[in-house]
C-alpha positions, 0 to 999 in steps of 0.5 A: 537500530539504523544497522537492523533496519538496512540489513532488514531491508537488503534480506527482502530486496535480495529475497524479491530480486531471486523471485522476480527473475521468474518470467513465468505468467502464471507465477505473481511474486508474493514476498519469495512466495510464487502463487499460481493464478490464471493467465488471464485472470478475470477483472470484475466485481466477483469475488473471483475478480476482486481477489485478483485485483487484490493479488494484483495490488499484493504483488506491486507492493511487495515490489515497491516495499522492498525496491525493486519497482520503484528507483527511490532516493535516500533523504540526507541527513540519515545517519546510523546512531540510537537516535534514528527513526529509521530510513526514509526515501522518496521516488524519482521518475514515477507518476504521482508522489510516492515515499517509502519509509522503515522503522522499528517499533515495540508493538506486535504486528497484529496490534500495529495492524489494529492501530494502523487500519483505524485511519481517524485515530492517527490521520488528521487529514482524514475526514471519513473512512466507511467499509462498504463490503468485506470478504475472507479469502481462502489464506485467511486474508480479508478484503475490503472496499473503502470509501475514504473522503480527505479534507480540503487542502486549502479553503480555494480547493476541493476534498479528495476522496477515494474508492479503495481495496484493502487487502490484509494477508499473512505470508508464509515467513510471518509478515502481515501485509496490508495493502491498498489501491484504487479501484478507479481504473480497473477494467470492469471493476467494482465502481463508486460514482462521483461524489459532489464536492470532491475530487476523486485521487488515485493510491497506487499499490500502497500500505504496509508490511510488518515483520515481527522482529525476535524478542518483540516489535516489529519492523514496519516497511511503507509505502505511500503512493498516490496521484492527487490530480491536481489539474482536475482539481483546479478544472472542478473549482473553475467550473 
């Protein structure tokens, strides 16, 4: 499994590696696809603005699901054999903490996908998860804002919350993507005023890429990439 896993893995870091070497701005690299989009593309809270910033959040993902826009580190220890769970690395020099992880598991991607969006099945450190808008894209895709609100680390600290695009799409070579980031720093974006009592946390471009595999299952890549600003924290809980 270990050996399907890294081969699965250098076939998309080969794959982005030819398309990212297209400097073009009108072309963003959607997994060896090139789809065109303005030069300068609106970023507002339209439906047109919105799918930008989900294309936007597409194309960095893709990047750090297959390593080319993040330097990741292999964790030690993992050795190929029938027990492996997979391969797992953490970033080195990017902000925030991120991790990247890839596994094989005997679902379809369809039901993987169902499992994985209902957050507070799986996600103990979840407390909430409400969809507060939905839209279908062109694709066939769907796009959604969330707000999502995480338990308090410790009694002497906050809970997090996040305002949150998720964007679900199918490639054209069959891999489901479904991707997340925050909408707190995007110019003229959709907004979520502050919440009491929480601390509002960046996910940068995040989620998951499902690749079904011949013969069922399939192969999930993640990516976990978020900015928990600890230092806003402590100033909240000062005050």
């Amino acid at each position: 499994m270990n050996k399907l896993l890294m081969e699965e893995n250098d076939r998309l870091q080969k794959q982005t590696t030819v398309a990212t070497t297209d400097t073009s701005r009108e072309s963003v690299v959607t997994s060896g696809q090139r789809q065109l989009t303005p030069q300068h593309p609106p970023r507002d809270a339209s439906p047109v603005g919105i799918l930008s910033i989900a294309e936007e959040t597409l194309a960095e993902f893709l990047s750090k699901a297959t390593g080319t826009a993040v330097e990741w580190v292999q964790m030690p220890g993992m050795k190929p054999g029938p027990d492996s769970i997979g391969i797992i690395a953490i970033s080195h020099g990017c902000p925030g903490m991120a991790a990247r992880a890839c596994g094989l598991v005997g679902l379809e991607p369809a039901r993987v996908a169902e499992i994985l969006k209902d957050r507070l099945s799986w996600f103990r450190d979840c407390r909430t998860v409400d969809v507060l808008n939905l839209m279908s894209t062109a694709n066939g895709g769907t796009i959604e804002l969330l707000y999502m609100q995480l338990y308090a680390p410790t009694m002497l600290a906050p809970g997090r919350d996040f305002w949150l695009l998720r964007y679900t799409s199918l490639l054209e070579d069959g891999i489901l993507v479904i991707c997340e980031r925050s909408l707190n720093n995007t110019q003229n974006g959709p907004t979520m005023p502050p919440v009491q009592h929480f601390v509002r946390a960046d996910m940068m471009p995040s989620w998951y890429l499902i690749r079904p595999c011949e013969g069922g299952g399939s192969i999930i890549h993640i990516v976990d990439h978020i900015v928990l600003e600890v230092r806003r924290c402590l100033n909240t809980f000062t005050l």
